[in-house]
N, CA, C and O atoms as a GROMACS GRO file, in nm:
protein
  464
    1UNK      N    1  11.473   9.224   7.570
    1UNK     CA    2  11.518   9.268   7.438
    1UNK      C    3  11.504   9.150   7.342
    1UNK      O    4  11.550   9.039   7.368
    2UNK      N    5  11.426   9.185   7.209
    2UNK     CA    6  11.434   9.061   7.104
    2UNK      C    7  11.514   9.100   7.042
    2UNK      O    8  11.492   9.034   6.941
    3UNK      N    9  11.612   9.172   7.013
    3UNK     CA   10  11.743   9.156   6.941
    3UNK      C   11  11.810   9.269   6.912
    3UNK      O   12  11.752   9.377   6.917
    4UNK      N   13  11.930   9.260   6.882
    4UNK     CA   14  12.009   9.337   6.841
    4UNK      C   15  12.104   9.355   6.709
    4UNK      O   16  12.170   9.259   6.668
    5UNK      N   17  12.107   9.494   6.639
    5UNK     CA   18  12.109   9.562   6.551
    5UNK      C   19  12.270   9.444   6.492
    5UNK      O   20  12.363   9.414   6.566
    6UNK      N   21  12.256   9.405   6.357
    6UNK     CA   22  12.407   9.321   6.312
    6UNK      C   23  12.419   9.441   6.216
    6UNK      O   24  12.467   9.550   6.248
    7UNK      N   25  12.369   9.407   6.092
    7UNK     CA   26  12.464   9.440   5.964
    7UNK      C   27  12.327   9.542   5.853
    7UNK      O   28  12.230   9.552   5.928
    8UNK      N   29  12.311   9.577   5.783
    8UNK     CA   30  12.225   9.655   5.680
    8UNK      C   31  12.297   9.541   5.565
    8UNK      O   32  12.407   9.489   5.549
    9UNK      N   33  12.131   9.540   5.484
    9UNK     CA   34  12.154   9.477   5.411
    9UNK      C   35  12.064   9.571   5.267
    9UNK      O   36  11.967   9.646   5.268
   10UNK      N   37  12.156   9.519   5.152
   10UNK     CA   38  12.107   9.560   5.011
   10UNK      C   39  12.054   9.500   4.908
   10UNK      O   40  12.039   9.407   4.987
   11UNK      N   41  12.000   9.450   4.782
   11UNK     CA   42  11.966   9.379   4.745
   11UNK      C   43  12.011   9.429   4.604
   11UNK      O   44  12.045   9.547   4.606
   12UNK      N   45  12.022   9.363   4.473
   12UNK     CA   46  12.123   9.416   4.371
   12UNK      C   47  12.056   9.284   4.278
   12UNK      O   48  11.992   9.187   4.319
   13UNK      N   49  12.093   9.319   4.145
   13UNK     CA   50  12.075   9.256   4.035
   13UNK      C   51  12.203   9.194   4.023
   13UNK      O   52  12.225   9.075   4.043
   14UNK      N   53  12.296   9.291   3.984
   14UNK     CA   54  12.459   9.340   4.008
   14UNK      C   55  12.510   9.344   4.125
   14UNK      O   56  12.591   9.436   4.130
   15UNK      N   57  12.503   9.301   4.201
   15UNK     CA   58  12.584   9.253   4.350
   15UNK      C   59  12.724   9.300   4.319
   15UNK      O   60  12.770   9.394   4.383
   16UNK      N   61  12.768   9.262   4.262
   16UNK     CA   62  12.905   9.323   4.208
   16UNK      C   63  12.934   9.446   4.189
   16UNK      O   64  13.050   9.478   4.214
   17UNK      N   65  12.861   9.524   4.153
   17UNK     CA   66  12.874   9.662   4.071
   17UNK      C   67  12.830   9.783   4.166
   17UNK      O   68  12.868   9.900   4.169
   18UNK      N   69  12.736   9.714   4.241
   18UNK     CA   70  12.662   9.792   4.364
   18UNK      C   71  12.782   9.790   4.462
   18UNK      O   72  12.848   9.886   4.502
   19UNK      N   73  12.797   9.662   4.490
   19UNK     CA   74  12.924   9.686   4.606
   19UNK      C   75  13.025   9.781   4.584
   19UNK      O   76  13.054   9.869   4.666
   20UNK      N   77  13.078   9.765   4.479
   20UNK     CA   78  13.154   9.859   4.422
   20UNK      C   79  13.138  10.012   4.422
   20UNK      O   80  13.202  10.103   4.474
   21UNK      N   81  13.026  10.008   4.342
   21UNK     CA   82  12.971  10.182   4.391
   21UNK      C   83  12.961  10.241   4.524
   21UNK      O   84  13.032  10.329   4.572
   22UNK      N   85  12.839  10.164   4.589
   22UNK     CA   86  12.882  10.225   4.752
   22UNK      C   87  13.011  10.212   4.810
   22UNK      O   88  13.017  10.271   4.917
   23UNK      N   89  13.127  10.150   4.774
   23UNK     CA   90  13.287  10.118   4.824
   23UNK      C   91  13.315  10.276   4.770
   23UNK      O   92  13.347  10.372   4.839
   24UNK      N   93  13.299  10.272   4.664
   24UNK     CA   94  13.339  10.465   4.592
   24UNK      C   95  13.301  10.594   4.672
   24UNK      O   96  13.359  10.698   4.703
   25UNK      N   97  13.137  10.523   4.698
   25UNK     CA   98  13.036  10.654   4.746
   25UNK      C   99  13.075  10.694   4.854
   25UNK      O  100  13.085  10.813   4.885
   26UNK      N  101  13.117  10.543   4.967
   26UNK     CA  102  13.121  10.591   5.108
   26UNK      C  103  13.275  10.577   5.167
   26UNK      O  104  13.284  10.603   5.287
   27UNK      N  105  13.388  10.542   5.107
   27UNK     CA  106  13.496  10.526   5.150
   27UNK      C  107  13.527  10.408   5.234
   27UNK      O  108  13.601  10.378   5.328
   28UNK      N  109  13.404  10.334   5.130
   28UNK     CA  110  13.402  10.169   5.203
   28UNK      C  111  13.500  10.046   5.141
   28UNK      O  112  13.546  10.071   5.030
   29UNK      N  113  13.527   9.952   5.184
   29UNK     CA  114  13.610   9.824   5.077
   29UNK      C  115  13.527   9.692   5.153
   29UNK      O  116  13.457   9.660   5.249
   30UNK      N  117  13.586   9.650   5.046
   30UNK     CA  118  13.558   9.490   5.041
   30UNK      C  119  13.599   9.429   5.182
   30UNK      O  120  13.715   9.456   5.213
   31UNK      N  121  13.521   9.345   5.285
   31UNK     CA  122  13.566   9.303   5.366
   31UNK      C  123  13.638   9.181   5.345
   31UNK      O  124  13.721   9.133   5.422
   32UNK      N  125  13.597   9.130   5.223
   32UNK     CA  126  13.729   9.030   5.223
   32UNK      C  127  13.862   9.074   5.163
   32UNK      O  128  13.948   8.986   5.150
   33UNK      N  129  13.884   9.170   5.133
   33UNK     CA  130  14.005   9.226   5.080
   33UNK      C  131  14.088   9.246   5.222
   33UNK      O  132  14.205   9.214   5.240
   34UNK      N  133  13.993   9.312   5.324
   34UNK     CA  134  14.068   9.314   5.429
   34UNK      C  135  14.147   9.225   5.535
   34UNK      O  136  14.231   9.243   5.623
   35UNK      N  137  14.061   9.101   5.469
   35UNK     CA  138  14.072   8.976   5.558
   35UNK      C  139  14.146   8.889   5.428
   35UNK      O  140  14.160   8.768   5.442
   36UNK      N  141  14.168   8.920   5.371
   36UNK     CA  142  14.250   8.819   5.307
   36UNK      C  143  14.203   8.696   5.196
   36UNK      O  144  14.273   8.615   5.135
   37UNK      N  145  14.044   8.718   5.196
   37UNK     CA  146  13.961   8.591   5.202
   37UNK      C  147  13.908   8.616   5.059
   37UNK      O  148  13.896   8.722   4.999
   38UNK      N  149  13.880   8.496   5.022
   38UNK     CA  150  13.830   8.532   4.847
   38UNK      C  151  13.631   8.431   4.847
   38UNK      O  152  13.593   8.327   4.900
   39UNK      N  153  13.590   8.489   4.796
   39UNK     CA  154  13.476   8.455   4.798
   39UNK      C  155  13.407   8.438   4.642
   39UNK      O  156  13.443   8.501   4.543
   40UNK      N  157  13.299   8.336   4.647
   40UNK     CA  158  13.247   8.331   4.506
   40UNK      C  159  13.215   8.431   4.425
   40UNK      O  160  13.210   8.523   4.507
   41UNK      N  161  13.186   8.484   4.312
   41UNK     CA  162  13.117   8.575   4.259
   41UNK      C  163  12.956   8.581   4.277
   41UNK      O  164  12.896   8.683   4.311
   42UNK      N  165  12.904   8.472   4.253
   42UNK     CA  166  12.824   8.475   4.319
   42UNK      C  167  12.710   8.503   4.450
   42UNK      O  168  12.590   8.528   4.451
   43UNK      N  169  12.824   8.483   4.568
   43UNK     CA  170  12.792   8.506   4.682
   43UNK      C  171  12.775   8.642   4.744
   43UNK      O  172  12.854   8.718   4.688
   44UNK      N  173  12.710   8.700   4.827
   44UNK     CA  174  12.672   8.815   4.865
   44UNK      C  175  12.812   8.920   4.926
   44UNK      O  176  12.898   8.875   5.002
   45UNK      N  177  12.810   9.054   4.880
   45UNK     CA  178  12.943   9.094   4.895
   45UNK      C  179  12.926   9.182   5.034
   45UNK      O  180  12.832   9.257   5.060
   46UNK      N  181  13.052   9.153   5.126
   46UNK     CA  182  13.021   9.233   5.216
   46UNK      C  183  13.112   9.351   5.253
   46UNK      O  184  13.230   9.338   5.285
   47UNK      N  185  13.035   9.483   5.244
   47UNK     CA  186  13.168   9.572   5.259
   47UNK      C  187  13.157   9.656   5.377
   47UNK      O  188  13.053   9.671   5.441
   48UNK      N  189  13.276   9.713   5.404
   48UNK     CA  190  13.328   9.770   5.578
   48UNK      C  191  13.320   9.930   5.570
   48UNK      O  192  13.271   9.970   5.464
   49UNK      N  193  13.353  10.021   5.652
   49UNK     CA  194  13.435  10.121   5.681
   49UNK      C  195  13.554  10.076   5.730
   49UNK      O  196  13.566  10.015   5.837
   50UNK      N  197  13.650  10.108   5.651
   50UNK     CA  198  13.793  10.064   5.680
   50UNK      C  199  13.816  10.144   5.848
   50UNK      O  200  13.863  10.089   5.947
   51UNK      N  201  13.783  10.239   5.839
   51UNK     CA  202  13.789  10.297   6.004
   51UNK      C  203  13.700  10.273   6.093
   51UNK      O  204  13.668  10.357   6.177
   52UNK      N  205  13.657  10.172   6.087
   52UNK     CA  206  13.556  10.096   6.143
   52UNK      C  207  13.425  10.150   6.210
   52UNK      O  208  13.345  10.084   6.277
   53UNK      N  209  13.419  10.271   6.180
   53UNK     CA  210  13.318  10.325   6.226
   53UNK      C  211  13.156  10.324   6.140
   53UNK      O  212  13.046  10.368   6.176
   54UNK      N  213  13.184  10.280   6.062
   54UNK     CA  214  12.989  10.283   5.994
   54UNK      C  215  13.010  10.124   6.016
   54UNK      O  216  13.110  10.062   6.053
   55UNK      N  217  12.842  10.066   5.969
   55UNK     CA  218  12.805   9.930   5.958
   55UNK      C  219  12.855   9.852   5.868
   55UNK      O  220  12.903   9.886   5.760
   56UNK      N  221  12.845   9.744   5.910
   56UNK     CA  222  12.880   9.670   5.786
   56UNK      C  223  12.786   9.622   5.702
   56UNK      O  224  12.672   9.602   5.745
   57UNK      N  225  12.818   9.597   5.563
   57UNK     CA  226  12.680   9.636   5.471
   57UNK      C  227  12.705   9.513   5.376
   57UNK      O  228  12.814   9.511   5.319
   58UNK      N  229  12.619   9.415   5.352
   58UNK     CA  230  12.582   9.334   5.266
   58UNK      C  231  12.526   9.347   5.163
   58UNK      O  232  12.405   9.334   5.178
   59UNK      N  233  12.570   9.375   5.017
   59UNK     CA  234  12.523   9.365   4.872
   59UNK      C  235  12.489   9.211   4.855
   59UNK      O  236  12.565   9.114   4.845
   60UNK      N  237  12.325   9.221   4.853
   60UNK     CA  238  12.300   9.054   4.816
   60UNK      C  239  12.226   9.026   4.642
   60UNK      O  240  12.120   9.086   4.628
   61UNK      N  241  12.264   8.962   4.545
   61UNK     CA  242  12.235   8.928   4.469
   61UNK      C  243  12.095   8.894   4.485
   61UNK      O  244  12.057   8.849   4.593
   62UNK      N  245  12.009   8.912   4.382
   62UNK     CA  246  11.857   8.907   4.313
   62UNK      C  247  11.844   8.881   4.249
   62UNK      O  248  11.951   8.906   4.193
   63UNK      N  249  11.762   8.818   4.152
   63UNK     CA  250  11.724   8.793   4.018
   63UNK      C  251  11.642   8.925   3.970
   63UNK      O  252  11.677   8.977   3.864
   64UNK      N  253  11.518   8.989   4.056
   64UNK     CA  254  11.482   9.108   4.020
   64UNK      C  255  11.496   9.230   4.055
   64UNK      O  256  11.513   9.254   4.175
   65UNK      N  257  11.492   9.332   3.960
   65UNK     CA  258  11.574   9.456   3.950
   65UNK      C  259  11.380   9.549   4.029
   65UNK      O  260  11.266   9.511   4.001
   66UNK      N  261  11.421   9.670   4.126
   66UNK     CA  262  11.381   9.732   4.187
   66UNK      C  263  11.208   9.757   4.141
   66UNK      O  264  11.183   9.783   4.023
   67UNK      N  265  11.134   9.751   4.206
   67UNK     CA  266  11.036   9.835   4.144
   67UNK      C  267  10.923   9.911   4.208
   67UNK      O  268  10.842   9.987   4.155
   68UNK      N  269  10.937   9.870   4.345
   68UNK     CA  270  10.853   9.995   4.434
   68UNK      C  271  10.981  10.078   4.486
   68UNK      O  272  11.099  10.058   4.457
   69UNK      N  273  10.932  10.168   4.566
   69UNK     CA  274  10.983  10.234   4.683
   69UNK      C  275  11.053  10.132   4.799
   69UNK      O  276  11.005  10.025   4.834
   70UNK      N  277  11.184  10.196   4.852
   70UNK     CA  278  11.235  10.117   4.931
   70UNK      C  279  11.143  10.116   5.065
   70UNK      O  280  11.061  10.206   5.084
   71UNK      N  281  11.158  10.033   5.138
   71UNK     CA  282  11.063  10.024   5.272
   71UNK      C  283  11.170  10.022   5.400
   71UNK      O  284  11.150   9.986   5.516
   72UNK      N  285  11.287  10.071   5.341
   72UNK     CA  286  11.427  10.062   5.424
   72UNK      C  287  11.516  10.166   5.391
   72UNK      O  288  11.422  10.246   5.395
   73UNK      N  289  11.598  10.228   5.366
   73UNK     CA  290  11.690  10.341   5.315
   73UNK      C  291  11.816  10.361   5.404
   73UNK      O  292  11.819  10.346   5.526
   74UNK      N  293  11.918  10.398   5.324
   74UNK     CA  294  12.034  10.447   5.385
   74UNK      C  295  12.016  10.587   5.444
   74UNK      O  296  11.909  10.635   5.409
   75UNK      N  297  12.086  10.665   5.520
   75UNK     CA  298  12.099  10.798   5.525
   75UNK      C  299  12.240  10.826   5.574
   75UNK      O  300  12.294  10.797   5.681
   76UNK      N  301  12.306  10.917   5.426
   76UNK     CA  302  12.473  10.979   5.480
   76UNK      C  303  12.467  11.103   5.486
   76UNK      O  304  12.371  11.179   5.475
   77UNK      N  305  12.596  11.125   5.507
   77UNK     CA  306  12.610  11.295   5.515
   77UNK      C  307  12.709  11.278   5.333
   77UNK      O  308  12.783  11.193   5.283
   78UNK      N  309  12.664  11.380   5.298
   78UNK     CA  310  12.765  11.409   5.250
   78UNK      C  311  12.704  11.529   5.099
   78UNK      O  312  12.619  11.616   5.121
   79UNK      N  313  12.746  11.515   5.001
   79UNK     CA  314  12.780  11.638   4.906
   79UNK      C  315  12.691  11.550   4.751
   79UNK      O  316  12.750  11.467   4.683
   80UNK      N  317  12.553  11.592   4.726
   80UNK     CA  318  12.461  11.508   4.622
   80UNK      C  319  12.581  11.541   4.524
   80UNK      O  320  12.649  11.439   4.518
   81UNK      N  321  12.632  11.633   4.450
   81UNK     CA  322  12.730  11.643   4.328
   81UNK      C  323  12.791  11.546   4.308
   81UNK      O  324  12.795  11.498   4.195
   82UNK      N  325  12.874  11.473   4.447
   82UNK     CA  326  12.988  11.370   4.461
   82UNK      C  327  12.886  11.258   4.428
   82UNK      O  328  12.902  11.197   4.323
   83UNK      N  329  12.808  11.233   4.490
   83UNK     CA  330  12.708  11.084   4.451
   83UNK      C  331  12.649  11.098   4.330
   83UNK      O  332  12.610  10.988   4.289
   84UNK      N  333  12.614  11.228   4.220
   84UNK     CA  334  12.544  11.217   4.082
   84UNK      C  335  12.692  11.198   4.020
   84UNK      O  336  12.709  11.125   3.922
   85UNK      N  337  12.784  11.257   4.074
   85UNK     CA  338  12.909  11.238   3.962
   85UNK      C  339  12.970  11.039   3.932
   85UNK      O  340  13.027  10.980   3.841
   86UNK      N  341  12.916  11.001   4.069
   86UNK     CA  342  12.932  10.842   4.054
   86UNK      C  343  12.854  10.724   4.002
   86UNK      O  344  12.873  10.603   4.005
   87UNK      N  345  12.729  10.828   3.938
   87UNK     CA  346  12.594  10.799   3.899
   87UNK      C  347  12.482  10.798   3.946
   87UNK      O  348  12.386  10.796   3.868
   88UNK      N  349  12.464  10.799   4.065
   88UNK     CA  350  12.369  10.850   4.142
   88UNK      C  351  12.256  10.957   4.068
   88UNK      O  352  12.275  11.048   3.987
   89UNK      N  353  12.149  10.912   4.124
   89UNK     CA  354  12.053  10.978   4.056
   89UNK      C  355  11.944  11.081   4.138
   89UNK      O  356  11.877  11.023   4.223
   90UNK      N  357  11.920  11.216   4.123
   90UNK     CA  358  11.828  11.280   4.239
   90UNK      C  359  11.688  11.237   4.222
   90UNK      O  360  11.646  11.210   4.109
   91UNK      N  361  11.644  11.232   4.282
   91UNK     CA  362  11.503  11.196   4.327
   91UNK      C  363  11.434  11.321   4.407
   91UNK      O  364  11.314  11.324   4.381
   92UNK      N  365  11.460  11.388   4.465
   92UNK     CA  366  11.407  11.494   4.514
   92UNK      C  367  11.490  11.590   4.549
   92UNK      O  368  11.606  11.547   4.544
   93UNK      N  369  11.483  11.702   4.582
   93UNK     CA  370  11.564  11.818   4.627
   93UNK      C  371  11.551  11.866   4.762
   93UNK      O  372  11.455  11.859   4.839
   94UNK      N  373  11.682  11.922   4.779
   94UNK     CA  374  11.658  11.939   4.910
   94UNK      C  375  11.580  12.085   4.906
   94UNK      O  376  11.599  12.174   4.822
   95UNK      N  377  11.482  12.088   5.025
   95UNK     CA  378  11.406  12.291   5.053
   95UNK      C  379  11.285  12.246   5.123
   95UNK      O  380  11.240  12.139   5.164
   96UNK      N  381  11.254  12.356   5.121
   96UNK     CA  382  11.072  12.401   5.209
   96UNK      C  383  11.121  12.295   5.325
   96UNK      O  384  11.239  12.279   5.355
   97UNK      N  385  11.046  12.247   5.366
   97UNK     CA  386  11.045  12.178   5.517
   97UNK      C  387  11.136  12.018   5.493
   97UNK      O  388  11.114  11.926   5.572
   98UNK      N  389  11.214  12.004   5.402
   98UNK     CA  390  11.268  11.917   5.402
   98UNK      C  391  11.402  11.951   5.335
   98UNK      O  392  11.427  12.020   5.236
   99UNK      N  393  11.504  11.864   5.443
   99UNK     CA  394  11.615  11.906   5.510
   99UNK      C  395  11.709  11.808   5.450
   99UNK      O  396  11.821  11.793   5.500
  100UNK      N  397  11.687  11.767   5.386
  100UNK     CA  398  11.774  11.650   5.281
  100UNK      C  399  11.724  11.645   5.157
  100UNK      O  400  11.618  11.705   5.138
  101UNK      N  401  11.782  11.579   5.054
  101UNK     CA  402  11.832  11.530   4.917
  101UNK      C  403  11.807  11.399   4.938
  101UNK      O  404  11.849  11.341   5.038
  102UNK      N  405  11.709  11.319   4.808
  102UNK     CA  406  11.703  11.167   4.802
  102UNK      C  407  11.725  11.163   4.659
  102UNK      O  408  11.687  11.242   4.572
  103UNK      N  409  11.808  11.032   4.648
  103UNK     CA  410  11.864  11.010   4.542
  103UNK      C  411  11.881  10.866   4.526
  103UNK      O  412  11.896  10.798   4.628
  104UNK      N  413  11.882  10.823   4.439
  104UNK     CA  414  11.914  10.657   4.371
  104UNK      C  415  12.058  10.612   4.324
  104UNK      O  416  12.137  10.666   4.246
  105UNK      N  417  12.067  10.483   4.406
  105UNK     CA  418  12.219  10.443   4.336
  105UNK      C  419  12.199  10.410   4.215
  105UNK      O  420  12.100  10.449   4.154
  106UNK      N  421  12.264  10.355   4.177
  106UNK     CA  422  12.342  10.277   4.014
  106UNK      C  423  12.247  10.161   3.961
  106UNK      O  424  12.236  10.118   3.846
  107UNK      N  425  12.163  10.113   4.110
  107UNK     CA  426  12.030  10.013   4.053
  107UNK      C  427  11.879  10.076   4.127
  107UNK      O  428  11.770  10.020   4.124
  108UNK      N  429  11.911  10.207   4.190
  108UNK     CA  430  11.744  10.253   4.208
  108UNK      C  431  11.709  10.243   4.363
  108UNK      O  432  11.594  10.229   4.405
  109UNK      N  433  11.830  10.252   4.447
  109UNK     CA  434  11.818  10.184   4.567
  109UNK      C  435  11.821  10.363   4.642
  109UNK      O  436  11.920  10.436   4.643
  110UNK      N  437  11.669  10.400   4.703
  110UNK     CA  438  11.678  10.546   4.769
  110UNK      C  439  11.749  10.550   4.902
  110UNK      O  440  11.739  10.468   4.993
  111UNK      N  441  11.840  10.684   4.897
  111UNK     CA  442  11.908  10.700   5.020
  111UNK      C  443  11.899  10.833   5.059
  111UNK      O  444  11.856  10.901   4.966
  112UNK      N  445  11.918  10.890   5.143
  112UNK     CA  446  11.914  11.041   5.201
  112UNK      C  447  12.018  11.125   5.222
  112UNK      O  448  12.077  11.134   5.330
  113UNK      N  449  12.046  11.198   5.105
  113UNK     CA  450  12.169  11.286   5.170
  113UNK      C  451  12.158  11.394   5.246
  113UNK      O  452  12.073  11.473   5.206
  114UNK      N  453  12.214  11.423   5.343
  114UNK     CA  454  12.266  11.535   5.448
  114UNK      C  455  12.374  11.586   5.465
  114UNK      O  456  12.484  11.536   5.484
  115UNK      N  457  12.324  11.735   5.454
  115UNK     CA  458  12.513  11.804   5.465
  115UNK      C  459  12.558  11.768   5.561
  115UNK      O  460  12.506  11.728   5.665
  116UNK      N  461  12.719  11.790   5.512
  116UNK     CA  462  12.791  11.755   5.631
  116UNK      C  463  12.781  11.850   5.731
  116UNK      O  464  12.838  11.833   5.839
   0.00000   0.00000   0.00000
């Protein structure tokens, strides 16, 4: 084995704002909130499933903002209304032979929704 699976990582203009959003989207928080720990603004934010069951996910600061197609993607379950109402943006619809919803966060980052 050459290795094993750690953390998903994101990339952000707004590191800040992104973390934040997916903390909304997915019922995620700040892992240093949980730990007590305070970190630069600067520095890359890392957030949890408080029920410890999804990955842990790194919002890393960029200087440049998105401009191909991701070559990586999230995929959740959940309800596209709830993610456009948080700003989220559709990108495709779900039908015909495809069985999910793709949509853009708050900086353009594609993910896959699936009903629950």
């Amino acid at each position: 084995m050459a290795g094993k699976f750690k953390d998903l990582c994101l990339d952000a203009r707004d590191h800040q704002a992104v973390a934040d959003w997916w903390c909304a989207a997915m019922g995620y928080v700040r892992r240093d909130a949980v730990r007590g720990e305070e970190r630069l603004v600067e520095w890359p934010v890392p957030i949890v499933d408080p029920a410890g069951e999804g990955p842990l996910i790194w919002v890393n600061p960029v200087p440049e903002g998105k401009v191909v197609k991701n070559r990586l993607h999230l995929d959740v379950w959940g309800d596209p209304a709830e993610f456009e109402a948080l700003g989220a943006r559709m990108v495709r619809e779900k039908g015909g032979d495809v069985e999910w919803w793709v949509m853009e966060d708050v900086e353009g980052n594609e993910f896959c929704v699936f009903d629950l």
